[in-house]
C-alpha positions as CSV (number, residue, x, y, z in Angstrom):
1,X,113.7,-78.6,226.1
2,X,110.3,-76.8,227.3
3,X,108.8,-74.7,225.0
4,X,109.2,-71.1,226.4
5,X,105.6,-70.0,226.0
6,X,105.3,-67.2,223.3
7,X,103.5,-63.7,225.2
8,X,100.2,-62.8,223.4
9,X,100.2,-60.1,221.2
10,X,97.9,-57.1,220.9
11,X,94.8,-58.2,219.6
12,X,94.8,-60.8,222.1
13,X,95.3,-58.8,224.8
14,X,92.3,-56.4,223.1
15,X,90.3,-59.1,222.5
16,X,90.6,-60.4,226.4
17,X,89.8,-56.6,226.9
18,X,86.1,-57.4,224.8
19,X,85.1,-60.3,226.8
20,X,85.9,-59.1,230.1
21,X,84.5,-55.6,229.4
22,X,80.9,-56.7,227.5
23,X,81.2,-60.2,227.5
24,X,81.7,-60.8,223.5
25,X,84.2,-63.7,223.0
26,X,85.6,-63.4,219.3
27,X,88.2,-65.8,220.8
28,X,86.5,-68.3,218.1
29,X,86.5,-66.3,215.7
30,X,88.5,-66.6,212.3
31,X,91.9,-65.2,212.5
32,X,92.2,-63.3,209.1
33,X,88.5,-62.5,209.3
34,X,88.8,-60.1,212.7
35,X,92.0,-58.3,211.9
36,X,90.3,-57.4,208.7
37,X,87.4,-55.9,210.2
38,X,89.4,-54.5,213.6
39,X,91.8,-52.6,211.3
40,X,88.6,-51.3,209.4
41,X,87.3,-49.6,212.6
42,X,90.5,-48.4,213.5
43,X,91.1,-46.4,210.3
44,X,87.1,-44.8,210.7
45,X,88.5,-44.0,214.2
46,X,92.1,-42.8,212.8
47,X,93.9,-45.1,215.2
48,X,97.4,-47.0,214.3
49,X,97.5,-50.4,216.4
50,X,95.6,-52.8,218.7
51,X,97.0,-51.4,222.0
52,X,96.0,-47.8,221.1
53,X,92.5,-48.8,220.0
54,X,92.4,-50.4,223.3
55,X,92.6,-47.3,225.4
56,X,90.3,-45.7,222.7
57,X,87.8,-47.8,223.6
58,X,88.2,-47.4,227.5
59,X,87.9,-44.2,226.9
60,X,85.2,-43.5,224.2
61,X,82.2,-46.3,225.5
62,X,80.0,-45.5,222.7
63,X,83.0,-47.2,220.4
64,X,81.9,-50.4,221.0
65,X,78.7,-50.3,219.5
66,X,80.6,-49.5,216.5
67,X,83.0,-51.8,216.5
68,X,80.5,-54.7,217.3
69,X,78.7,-53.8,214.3
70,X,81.4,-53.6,211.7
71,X,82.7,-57.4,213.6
72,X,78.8,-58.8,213.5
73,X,78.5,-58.7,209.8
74,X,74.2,-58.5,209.3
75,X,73.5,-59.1,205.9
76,X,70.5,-60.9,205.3
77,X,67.8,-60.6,203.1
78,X,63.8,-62.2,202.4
79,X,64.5,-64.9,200.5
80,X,68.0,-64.7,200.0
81,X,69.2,-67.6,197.8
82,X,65.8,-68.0,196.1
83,X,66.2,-71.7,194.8
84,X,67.0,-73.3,198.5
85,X,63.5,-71.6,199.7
86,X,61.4,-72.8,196.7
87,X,62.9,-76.3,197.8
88,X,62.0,-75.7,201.4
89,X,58.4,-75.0,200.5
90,X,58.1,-77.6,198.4
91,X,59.5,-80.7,199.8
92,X,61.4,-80.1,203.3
93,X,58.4,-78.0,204.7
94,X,55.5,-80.7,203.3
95,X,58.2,-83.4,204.4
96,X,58.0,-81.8,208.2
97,X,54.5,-81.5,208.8
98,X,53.5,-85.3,207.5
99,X,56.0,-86.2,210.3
100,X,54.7,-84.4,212.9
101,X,51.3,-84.8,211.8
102,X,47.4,-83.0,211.7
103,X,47.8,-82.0,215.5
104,X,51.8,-81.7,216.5
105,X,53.4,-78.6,217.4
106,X,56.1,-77.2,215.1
107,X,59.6,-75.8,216.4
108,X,61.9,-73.6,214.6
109,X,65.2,-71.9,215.6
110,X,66.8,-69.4,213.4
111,X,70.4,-69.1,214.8
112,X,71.7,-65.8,213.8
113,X,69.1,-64.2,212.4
114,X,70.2,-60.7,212.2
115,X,67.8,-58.5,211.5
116,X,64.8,-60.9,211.0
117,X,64.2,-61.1,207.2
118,X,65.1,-65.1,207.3
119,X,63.2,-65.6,210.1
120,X,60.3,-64.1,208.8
121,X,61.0,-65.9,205.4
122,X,60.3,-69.4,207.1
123,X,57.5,-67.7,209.1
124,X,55.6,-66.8,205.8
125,X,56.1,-70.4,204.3
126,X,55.0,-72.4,207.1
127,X,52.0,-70.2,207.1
128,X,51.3,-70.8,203.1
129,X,51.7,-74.8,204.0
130,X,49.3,-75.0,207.3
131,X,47.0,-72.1,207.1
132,X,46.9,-68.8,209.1
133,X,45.1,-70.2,211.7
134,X,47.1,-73.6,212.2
135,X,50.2,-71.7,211.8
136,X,49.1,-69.5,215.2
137,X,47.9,-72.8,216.9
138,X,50.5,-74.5,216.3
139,X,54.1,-73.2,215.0
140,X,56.5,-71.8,217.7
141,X,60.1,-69.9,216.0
142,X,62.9,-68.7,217.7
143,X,65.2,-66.4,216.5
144,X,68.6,-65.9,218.2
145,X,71.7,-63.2,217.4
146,X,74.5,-62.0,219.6
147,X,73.7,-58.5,218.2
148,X,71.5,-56.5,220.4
149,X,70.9,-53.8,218.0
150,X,69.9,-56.4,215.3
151,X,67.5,-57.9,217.5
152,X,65.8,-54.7,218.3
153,X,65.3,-54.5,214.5
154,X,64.0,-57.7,213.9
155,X,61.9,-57.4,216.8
156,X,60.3,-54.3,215.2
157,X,59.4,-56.1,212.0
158,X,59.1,-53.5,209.8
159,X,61.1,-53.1,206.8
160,X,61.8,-50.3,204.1
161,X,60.4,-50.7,200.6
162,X,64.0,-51.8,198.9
163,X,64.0,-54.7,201.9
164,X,60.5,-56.3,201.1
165,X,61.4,-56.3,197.3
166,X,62.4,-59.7,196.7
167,X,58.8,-61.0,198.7
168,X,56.4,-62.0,196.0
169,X,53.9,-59.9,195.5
170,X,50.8,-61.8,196.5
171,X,52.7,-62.9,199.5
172,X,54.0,-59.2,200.2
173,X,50.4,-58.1,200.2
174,X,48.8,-61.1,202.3
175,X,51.4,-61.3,205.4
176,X,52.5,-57.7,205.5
177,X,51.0,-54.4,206.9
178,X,51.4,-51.0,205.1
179,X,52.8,-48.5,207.4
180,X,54.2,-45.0,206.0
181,X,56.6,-45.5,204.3
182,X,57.4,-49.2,205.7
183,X,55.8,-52.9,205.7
184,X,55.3,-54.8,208.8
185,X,54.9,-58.0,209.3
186,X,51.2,-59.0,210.7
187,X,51.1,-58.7,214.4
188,X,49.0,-61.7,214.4
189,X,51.6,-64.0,212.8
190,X,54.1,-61.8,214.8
191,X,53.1,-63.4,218.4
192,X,54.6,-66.6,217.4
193,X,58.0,-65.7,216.8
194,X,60.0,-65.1,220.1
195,X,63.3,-63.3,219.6
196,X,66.4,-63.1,222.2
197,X,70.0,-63.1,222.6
198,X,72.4,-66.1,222.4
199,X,75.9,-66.9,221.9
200,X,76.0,-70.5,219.9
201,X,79.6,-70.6,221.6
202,X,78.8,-70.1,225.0
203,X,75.0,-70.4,225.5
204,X,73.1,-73.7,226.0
205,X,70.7,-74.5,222.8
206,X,67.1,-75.0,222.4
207,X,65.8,-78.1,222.0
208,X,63.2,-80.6,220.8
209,X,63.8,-78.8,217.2
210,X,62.3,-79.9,213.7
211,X,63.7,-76.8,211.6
212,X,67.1,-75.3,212.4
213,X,68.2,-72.6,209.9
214,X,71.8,-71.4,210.8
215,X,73.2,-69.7,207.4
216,X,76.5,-68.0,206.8
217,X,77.1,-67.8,210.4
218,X,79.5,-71.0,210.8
219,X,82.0,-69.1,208.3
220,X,82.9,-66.9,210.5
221,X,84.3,-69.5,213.2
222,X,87.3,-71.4,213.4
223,X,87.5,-75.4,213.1
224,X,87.4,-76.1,216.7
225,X,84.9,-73.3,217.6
226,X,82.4,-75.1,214.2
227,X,82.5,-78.2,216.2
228,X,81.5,-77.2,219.8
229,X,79.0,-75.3,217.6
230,X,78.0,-78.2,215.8
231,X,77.5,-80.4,218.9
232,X,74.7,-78.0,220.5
233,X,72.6,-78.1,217.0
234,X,73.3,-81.9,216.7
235,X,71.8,-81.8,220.7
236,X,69.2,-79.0,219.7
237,X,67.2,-81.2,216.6
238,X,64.5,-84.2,216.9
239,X,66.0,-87.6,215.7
240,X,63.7,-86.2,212.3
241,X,65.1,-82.8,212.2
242,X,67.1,-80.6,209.5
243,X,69.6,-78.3,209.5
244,X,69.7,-75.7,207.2
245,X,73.1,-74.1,206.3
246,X,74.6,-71.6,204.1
247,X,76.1,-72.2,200.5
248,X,79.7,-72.4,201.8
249,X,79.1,-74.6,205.1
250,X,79.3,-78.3,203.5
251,X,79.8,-80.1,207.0
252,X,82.1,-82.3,205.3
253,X,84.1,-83.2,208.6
254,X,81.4,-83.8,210.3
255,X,79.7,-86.4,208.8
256,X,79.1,-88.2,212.4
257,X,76.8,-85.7,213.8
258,X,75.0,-84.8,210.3
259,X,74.3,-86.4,206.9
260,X,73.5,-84.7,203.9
261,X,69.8,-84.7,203.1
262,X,70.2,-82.2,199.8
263,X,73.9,-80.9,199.6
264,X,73.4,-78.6,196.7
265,X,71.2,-76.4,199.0
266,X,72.8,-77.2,202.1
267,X,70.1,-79.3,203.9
268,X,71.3,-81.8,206.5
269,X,70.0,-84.2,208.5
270,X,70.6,-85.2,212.0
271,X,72.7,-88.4,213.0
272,X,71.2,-90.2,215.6
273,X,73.2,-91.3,218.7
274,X,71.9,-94.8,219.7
275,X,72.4,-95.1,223.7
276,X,72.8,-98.6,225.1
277,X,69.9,-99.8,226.5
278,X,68.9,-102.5,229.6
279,X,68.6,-106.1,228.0
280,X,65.5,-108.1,229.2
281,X,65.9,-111.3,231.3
282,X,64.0,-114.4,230.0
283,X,62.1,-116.8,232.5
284,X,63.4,-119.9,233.4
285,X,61.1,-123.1,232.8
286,X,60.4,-125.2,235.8
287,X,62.4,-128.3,236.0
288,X,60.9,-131.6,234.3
289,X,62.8,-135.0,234.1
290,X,62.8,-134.3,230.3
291,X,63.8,-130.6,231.2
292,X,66.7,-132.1,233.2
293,X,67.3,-134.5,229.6
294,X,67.3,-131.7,227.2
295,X,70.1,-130.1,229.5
296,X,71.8,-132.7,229.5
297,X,71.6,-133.6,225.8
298,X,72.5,-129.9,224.7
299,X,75.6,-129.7,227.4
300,X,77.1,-133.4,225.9
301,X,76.5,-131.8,222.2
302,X,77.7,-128.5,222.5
303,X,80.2,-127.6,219.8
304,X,82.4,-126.6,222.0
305,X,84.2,-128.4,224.8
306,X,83.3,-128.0,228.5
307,X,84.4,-129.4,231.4
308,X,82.8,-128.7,235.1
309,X,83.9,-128.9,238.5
310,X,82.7,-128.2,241.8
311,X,83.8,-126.2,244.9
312,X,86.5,-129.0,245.7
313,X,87.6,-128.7,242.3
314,X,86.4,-132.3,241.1
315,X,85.4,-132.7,237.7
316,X,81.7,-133.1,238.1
317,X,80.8,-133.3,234.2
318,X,82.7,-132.9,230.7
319,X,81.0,-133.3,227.2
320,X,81.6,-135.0,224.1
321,X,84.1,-132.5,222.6
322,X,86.0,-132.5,226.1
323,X,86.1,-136.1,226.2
324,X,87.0,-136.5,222.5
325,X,89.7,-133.1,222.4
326,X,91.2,-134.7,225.8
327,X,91.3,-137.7,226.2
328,X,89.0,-138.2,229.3
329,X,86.8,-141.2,229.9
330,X,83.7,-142.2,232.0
331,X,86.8,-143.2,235.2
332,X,88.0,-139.1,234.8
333,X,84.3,-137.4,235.8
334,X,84.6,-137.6,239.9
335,X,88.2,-137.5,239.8
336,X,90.2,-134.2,241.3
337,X,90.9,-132.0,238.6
338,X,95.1,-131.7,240.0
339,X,95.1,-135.7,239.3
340,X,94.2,-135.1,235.5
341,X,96.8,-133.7,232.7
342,X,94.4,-131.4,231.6
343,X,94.7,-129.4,234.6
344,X,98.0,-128.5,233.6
345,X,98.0,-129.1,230.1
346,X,97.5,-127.5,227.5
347,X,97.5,-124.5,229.9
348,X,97.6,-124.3,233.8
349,X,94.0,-124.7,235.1
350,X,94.5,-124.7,238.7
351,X,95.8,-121.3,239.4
352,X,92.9,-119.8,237.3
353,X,90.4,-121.4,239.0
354,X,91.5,-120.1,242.2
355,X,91.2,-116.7,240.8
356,X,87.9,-117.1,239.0
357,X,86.3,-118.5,242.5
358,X,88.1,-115.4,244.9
359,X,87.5,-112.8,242.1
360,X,83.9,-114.1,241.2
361,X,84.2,-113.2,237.3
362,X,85.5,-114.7,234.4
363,X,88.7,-115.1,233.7
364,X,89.9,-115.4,230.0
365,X,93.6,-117.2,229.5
366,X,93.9,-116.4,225.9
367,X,95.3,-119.2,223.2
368,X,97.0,-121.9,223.6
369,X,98.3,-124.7,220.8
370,X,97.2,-128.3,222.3
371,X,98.6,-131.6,220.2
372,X,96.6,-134.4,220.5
373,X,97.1,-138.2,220.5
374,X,96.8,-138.9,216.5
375,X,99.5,-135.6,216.4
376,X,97.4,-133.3,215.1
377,X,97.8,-129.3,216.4
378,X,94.4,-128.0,217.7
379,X,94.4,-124.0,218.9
380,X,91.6,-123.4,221.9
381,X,90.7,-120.3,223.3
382,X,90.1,-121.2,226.9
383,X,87.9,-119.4,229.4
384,X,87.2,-119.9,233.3
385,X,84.1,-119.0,234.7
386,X,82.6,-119.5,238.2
387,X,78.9,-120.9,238.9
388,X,77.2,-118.9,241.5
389,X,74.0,-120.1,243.2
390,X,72.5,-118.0,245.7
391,X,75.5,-115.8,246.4
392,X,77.8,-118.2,246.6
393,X,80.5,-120.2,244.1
394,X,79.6,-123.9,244.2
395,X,81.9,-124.7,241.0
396,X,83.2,-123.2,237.4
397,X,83.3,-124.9,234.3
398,X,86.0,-124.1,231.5
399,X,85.3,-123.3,228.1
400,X,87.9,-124.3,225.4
401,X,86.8,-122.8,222.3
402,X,88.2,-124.1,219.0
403,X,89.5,-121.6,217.1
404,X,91.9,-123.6,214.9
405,X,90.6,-122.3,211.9
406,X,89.8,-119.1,212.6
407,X,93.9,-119.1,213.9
408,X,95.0,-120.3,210.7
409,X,93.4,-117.7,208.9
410,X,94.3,-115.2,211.6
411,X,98.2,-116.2,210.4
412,X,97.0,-115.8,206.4
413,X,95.8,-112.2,207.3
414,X,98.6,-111.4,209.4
415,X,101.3,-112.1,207.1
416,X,98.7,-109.9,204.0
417,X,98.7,-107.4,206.6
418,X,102.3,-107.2,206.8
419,X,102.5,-106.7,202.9
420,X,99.9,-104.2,203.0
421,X,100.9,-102.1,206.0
422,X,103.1,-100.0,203.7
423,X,100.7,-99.2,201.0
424,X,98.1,-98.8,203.9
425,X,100.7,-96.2,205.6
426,X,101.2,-94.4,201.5
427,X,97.3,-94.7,201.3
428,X,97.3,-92.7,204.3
429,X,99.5,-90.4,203.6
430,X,98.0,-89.4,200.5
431,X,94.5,-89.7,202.1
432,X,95.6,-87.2,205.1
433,X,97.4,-85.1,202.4
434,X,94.0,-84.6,200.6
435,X,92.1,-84.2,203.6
436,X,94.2,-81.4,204.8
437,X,93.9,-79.9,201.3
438,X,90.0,-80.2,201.3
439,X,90.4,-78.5,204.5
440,X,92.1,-75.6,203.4
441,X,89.3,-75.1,200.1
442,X,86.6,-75.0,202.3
443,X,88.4,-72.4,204.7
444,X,89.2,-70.6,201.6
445,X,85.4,-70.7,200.4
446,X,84.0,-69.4,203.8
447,X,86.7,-66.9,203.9
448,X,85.6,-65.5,200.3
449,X,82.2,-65.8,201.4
450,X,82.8,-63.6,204.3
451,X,84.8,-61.4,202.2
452,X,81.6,-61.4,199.9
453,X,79.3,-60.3,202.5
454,X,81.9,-57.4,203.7
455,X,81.8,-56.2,200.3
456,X,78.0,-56.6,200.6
457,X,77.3,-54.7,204.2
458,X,79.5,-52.0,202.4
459,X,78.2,-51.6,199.2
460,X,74.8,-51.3,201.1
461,X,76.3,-48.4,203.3
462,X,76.8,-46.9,199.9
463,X,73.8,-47.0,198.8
464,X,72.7,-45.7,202.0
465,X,75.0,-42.8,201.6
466,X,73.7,-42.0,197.7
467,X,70.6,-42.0,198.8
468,X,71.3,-39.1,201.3
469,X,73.2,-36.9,198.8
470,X,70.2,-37.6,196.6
471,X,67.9,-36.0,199.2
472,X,70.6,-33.2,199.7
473,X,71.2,-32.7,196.4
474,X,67.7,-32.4,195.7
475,X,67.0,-30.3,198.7
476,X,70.2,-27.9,197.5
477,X,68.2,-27.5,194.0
478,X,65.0,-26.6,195.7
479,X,66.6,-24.2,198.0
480,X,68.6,-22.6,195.1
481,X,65.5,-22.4,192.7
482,X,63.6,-21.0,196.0
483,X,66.3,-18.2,196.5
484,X,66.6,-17.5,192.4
485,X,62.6,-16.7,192.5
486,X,63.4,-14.2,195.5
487,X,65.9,-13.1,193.5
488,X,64.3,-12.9,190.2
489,X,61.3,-11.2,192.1
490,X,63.2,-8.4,193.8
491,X,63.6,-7.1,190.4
492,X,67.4,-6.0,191.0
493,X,70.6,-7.5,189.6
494,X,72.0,-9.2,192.4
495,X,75.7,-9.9,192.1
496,X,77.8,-11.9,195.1
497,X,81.5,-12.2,195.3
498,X,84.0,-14.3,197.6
499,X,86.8,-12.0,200.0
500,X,88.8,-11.4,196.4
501,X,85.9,-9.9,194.9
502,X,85.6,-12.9,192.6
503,X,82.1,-13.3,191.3
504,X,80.2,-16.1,192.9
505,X,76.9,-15.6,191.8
506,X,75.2,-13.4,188.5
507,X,71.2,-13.4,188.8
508,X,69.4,-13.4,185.6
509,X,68.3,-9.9,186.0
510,X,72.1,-8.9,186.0
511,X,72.3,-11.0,182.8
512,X,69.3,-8.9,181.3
513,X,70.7,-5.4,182.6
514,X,74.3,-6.0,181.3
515,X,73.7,-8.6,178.5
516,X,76.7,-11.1,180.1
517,X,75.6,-14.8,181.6
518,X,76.8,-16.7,184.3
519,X,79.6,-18.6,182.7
520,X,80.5,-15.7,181.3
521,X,81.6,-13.6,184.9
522,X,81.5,-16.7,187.6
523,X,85.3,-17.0,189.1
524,X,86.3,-13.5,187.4
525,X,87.5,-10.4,189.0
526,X,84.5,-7.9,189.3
527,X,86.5,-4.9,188.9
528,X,88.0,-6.6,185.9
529,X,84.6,-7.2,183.8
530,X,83.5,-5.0,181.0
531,X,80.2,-4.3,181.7
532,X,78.0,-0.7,181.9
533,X,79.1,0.0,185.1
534,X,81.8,1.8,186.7
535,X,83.5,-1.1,188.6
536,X,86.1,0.7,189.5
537,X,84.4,2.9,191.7
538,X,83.1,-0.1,193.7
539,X,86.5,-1.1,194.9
540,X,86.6,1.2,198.0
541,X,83.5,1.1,199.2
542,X,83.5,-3.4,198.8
543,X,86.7,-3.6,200.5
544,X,85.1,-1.3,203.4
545,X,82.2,-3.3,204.0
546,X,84.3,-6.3,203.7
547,X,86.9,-5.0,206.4
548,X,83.7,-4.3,208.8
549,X,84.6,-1.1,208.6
550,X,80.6,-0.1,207.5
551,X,77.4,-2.1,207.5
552,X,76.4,-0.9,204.0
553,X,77.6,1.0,201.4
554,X,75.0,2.8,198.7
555,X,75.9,4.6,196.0
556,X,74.4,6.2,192.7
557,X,76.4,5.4,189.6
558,X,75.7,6.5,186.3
559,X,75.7,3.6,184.3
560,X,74.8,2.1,181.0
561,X,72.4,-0.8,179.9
562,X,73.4,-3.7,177.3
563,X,71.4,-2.0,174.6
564,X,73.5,1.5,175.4
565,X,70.8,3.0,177.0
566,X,72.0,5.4,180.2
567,X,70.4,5.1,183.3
568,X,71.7,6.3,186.7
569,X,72.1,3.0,188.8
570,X,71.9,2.6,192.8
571,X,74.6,0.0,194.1
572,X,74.0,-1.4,197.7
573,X,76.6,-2.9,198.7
574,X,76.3,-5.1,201.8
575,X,78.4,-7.9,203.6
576,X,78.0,-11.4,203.5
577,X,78.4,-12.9,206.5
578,X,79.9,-16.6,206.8
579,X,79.9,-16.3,211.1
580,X,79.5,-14.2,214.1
581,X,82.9,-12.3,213.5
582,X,83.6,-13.9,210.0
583,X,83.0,-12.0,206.3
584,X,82.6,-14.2,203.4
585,X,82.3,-11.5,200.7
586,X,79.8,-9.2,199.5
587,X,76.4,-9.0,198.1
588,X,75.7,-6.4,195.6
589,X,72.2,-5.0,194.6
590,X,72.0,-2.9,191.4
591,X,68.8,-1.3,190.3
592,X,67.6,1.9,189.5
593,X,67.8,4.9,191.6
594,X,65.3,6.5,193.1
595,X,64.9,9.3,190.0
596,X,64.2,6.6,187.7
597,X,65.5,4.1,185.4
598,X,67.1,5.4,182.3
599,X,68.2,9.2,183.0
600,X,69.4,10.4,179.4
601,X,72.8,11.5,179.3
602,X,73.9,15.3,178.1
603,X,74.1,14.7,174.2
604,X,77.8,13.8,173.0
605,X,78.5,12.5,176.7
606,X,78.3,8.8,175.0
607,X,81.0,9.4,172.7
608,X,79.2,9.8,169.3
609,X,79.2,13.7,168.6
């Protein structure tokens, strides 16, 4: 019965959505590898399944920026993989330029390059190899991504001081430009990389190439998508060119289109597909009487027997294996060939040589067993072919090859064949068994490896986001040591508590008036502390200026220092304001009233007599 065909699922139907809405086709993509990072954007954007996050997007455009960029994993880096670009500088780069020369041109493509650190990489060793000024003469690189926003990067080729770190030094210093806070890569180097968008699944290649870098991009494809892939960079390199790949691409499949030139680093080299080409014609001599006798000599003596007849199908001529294999004599040549037993033994001649003349090509009859005479078996492989002169057939001459021998053996072969089919078919088997579990380790590898760089691009967006809180954390500090100098300068204890009348704040000059720190009052009631101050007569007027009911609330309050000393204090008490219509708490500013600090009391009022 037909297969009823199964109806595609969500993130088909989402992915259709992608190409026909921006023309992206993850289509080629690897399965395990898009769900991942899908189902990561949906849970930023707090959405449950494919369909939803479909009309998410149709709704929200600026989506797909963000969703491209968490797909299009960019991580790259100068020199990444250090010991594959010391081998490139010192023996595929040297290796390049003796091929092409004092005076050829040089042509790089870096497919995928992201953000342009790799293709930068190459530029700055090719430069080190030729010289500055052959590297502008004659080095052209293009560098290719499907990420527009990466390309705009790359194209601005200037990078942040934690990017450039793994550049040597003296090569930091001599190809890059120090701008603000970033290094740019030197605009006179810069004219001879061209960057631009294309899709190594969709989009033709570039050719005549002698250095292709494509690294950790393959990964990400499936096995059919890696071989249309394959195919353009097979079409895009000179017969001489390499390929340079990442650590998990081994090509090992693939060994029709390229060899391995270094595996360990992932070089490759480019198999060469030989076309057939026109075969020359060689003169003919002119005819000479001993011309004529060499013929004739080399026909009688061929190895092979040959017997010729014309357009009336008379036997014109037949050499010495002919006459020897057949029987025929020097009575048989001007004969009709019907009137001879070889023209239907060992095979039927006649019919064949109708069809050879009327077809005007060659008409093999296959083997045939002929017993001679003295009784011995003989196997021939016999051949027709017509003579043409001029346009026209004016004979044919049949060709019985002896291939007794090679029959016999044929027989020996068949009958090891037959014993070894089965251990061929185990062989094969096993062979296809291991194949398919090869297979599976390298899919296994370039899915870890893609896991790798996930865990890469995020760890980087971590770093990204400490280094922020740094800056706000450090921008908190300066603002709080900025507002404790206020503070500390206004001379006044300066007290601040939440909607509860919690304390939130205690400045130093409330820690020096009532002898009590910080840690001592922060997240306690303020009516509930035990300090020189009436507290209790602050409840009423806080919970008024709280309430909105009045702006400010000022009050004189005798009150006592923390070496016992009386002074009559002023408390404003104003409202701190957390919105427009919104009260956070209160602020309280304690000092001395206007009378002066430290009014003695009446003697006895302090308790001791």
């Amino acid at each position: 019965m037909p297969q009823v065909p199964t109806a595609p699922s969500q993130l088909d139907n989402l992915l259709e959505y992608l190409k026909l809405a921006r023309g992206f086709d993850f289509t080629g993509y690897k399965r395990t590898t898009l769900e991942r990072r899908i189902t990561k954007r949906m849970e930023e954007v707090g959405v449950a399944d494919y369909a939803t996050y479909r009309d998410h997007l149709e709704l929200h455009q600026e989506e797909f920026a963000s969703l491209f960029n968490t797909i299009l994993i960019n991580v790259t880096a100068f020199f990444r993989d250090a010991p594959v670009w010391d081998h490139v500088a010192a023996v595929t780069i040297p290796a390049l330029l003796d091929r092409a020369g004092p005076e050829g041109s040089i042509r790089v493509w870096c497919a995928g390059c992201s953000s342009g650190e790799e293709t930068y990489t190459v530029a700055v060793l090719l430069a080190e190899a030729m010289g500055i000024e052959a590297f502008q003469q004659r080095v052209k690189i293009y560098a290719t991504d499907v990420d527009d926003e990466a390309l705009a990067e790359a194209r601005a080729a200037t990078y942040t001081d934690k990017a450039v770190e793994p550049i040597p030094p003296a090569l930091l210093e001599k190809y890059f430009d120090r701008q603000d806070r970033r290094h740019a890569f030197r605009k006179d180097l810069r004219r001879a990389v061209i960057f631009g968008r294309n899709d190594l699944v969709q989009d033709a290649p570039i050719s005549r190439i002698d250095l292709l870098t494509c690294r950790n991009t393959l990964m990400y494809f499936n096995a059919e998508t890696q071989a249309r892939i394959l195919n353009r960079l097979h079409f895009a390199l000179n017969h001489t060119g390499v390929l340079l790949l990442g650590k998990s691409e081994m090509l090992i499949t693939h060994s029709d289109l390229f060899v391995p030139d270094d595996l360990k680093r992932r070089l490759f080299t480019k198999v060469p597909k030989v076309s057939p080409r026109d075969r020359g014609s060689y003169p003919t001599p002119a005819l000479t009487s001993d011309t004529r006798l060499v013929r004739e000599l080399a026909f009688d003596s061929a190895p092979t027997a040959q017997v010729v007849v014309d357009a009336q199908e008379v036997v014109v001529a037949a050499n010495r294996q002919a006459r020897s294999q057949f029987s025929l004599g020097a009575a048989d040549i001007g004969r009709p060939l019907r009137d001879l037993e070889l023209s239907y033994r060992p095979i039927d001649l006649r019919t064949n040589l109708e069809v050879a003349v009327l077809e005007r090509r060659t008409v093999p009859l296959g083997v045939v067993e002929h017993k001679q005479v003295a009784g011995e078996a003989r196997t021939f492989d016999v051949t027709i072919s017509p003579i043409t002169a001029e346009n026209d057939v004016i004979g044919t001459t049949v060709v019985f090859t002896d291939v007794t021998v090679q029959q016999h053996l044929s027989d020996e072969l068949e009958s090891s064949r037959a014993e070894l089919e089965n251990a061929y078919e185990e062989l094969q088997s096993t062979v296809e068994e291991l194949e398919t579990t090869n297979e599976e380790l390298q899919s296994t590898n370039e899915e870890l490896e893609t896991m790798n760089e996930e865990l890469q691009s995020t760890n980087e967006e971590l770093e990204t986001m400490n280094d922020e809180l740094r800056i706000r954390t450090r921008e908190v500090n300066e603002v709080n040591a900025f507002l404790e100098t206020i503070l500390t300068t206004l001379q006044l204890a300066v007290v601040v508590v939440d909607g509860q009348l919690i304390v939130q704040m205690w400045n130093s000059e409330a820690e020096e008036l009532f002898g009590l720190r910080l840690a001592d009052v922060q997240d306690k009631a303020l009516l509930g502390l035990d300090v020189g101050l009436p507290v209790r007569e602050l409840a009423d007027p806080l919970r008024d200026v709280l309430r909105g009911t009045v702006p400010r609330q000022v009050l004189d309050l005798e009150a006592t220092n923390r070496r016992g000393k009386a002074f009559t204090s002023q408390v404003t008490v104003l409202p701190l304001n957390a919105g427009e219509h919104s009260t956070y708490g209160a602020v309280l500013l304690i000092g001395a009233a206007p009378d002066g600090l430290a009014t003695p009391l009446p003697p006895g009022a302090d308790g001791s007599g």
